[in-house]
C-alpha positions in Angstrom: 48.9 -87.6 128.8 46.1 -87.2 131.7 45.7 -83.9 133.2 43.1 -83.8 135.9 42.9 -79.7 137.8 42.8 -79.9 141.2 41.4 -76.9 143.6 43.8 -76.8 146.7 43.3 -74.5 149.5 46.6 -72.3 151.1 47.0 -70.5 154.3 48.7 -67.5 155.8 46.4 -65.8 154.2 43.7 -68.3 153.4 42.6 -68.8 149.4 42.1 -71.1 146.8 44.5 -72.0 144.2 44.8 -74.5 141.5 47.0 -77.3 140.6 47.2 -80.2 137.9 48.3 -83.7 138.1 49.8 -85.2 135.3 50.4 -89.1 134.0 52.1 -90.0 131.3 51.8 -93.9 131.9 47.7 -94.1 132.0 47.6 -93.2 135.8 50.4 -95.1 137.5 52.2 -92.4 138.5 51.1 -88.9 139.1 53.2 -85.3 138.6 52.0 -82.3 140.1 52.6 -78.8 138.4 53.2 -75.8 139.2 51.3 -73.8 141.4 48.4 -71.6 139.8 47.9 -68.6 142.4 46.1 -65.0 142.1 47.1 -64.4 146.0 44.1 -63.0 148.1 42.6 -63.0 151.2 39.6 -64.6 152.4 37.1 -67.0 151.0 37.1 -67.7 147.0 40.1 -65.3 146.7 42.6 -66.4 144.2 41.2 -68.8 141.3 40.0 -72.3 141.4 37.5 -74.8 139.5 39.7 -75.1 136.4 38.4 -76.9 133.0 40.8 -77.5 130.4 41.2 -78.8 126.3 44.3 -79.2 124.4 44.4 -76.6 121.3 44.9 -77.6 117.8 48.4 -76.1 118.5 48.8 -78.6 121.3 49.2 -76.2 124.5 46.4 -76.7 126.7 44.6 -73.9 127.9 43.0 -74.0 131.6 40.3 -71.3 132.2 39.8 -70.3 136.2 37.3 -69.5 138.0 37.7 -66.4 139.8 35.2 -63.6 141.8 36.6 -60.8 139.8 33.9 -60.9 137.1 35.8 -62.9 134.0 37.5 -66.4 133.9 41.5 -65.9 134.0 43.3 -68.0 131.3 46.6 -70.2 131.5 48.4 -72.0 129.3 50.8 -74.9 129.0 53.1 -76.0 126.7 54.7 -79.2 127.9 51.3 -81.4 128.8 50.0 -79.5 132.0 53.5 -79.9 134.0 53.9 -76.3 134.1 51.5 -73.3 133.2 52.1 -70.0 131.8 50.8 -66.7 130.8 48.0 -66.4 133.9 45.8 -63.4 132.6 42.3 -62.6 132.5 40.1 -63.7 129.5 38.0 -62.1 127.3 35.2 -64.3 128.7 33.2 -62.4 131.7 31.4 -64.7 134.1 29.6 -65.2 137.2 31.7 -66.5 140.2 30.5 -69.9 138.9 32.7 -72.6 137.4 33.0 -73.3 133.5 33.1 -76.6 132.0 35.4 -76.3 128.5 35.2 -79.4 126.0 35.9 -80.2 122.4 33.0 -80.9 119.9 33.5 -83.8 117.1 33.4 -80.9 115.3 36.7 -79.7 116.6 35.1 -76.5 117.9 35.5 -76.0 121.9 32.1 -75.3 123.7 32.1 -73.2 127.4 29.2 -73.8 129.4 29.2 -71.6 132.0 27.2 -68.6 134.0 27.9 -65.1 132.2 28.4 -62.1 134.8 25.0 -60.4 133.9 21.6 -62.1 131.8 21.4 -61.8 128.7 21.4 -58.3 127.2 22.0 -56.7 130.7 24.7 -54.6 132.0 23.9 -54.6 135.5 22.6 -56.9 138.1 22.0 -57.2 141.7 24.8 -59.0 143.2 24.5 -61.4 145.6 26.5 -62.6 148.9 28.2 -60.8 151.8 30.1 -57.6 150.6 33.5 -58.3 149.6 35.8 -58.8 152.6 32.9 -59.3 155.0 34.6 -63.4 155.3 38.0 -62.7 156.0 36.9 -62.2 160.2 36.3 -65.9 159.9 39.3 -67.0 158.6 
């Protein structure tokens, strides 16, 4: 199976949300799952950016990014047609996306941007104050 995420963007009220397409025949024909959706308002409300790797148990697990300080986790059981179980990880991080991949090892590695440096608790944030987009949408 192919599973590719793919970021879509919903109205009335405007967010992100997350999708996968699925192929079972190397790409001739495409499935789309589910809908992956936090709700919101406004600009990067909702979740988005996903990276995925199959578990040794065979579900794939799809982290998110999000703006509410950790990635949110979701699972599938049947191949990516439909996900399950959207909850937030364990994994804090910036409003930046992850990239999740197995090693020849077997072990998964997450790149990605933690919510604070190294050691630190706190940390400036950056941007317009939360709510400050939605007047544009």
């Amino acid at each position: 199976h192919l599973v590719v995420p793919v970021q879509t963007l919903l109205h009335n009220p405007s967010r992100h949300a997350q999708y996968t397409y699925v192929s079972d025949d190397q790409g001739q024909i495409w499935k789309r799952s589910n809908l992956i959706d936090l709700g919101g308002h406004g600009d990067h409300d909702s979740c988005y950016e996903g990276t995925l790797e199959e578990l040794t148990d065979g579900r794939i697990l799809m982290l998110l990014r999000t703006n509410l300080d950790v990635f949110r986790e979701v699972y599938s059981e049947d191949h990516g047609y439909y996900w399950r179980k959207l909850r937030p990880s364990q994994i804090d991080a910036s409003s930046s996306p992850g990239y999740l991949t197995r090693l020849a090892s077997g072990r998964l590695i997450l790149a990605w941007n933690p919510l604070y440096p190294e050691g630190a608790t706190t940390y400036r944030r950056h941007g317009p104050p939360r709510g400050a987009v939605d007047r544009f949408l």
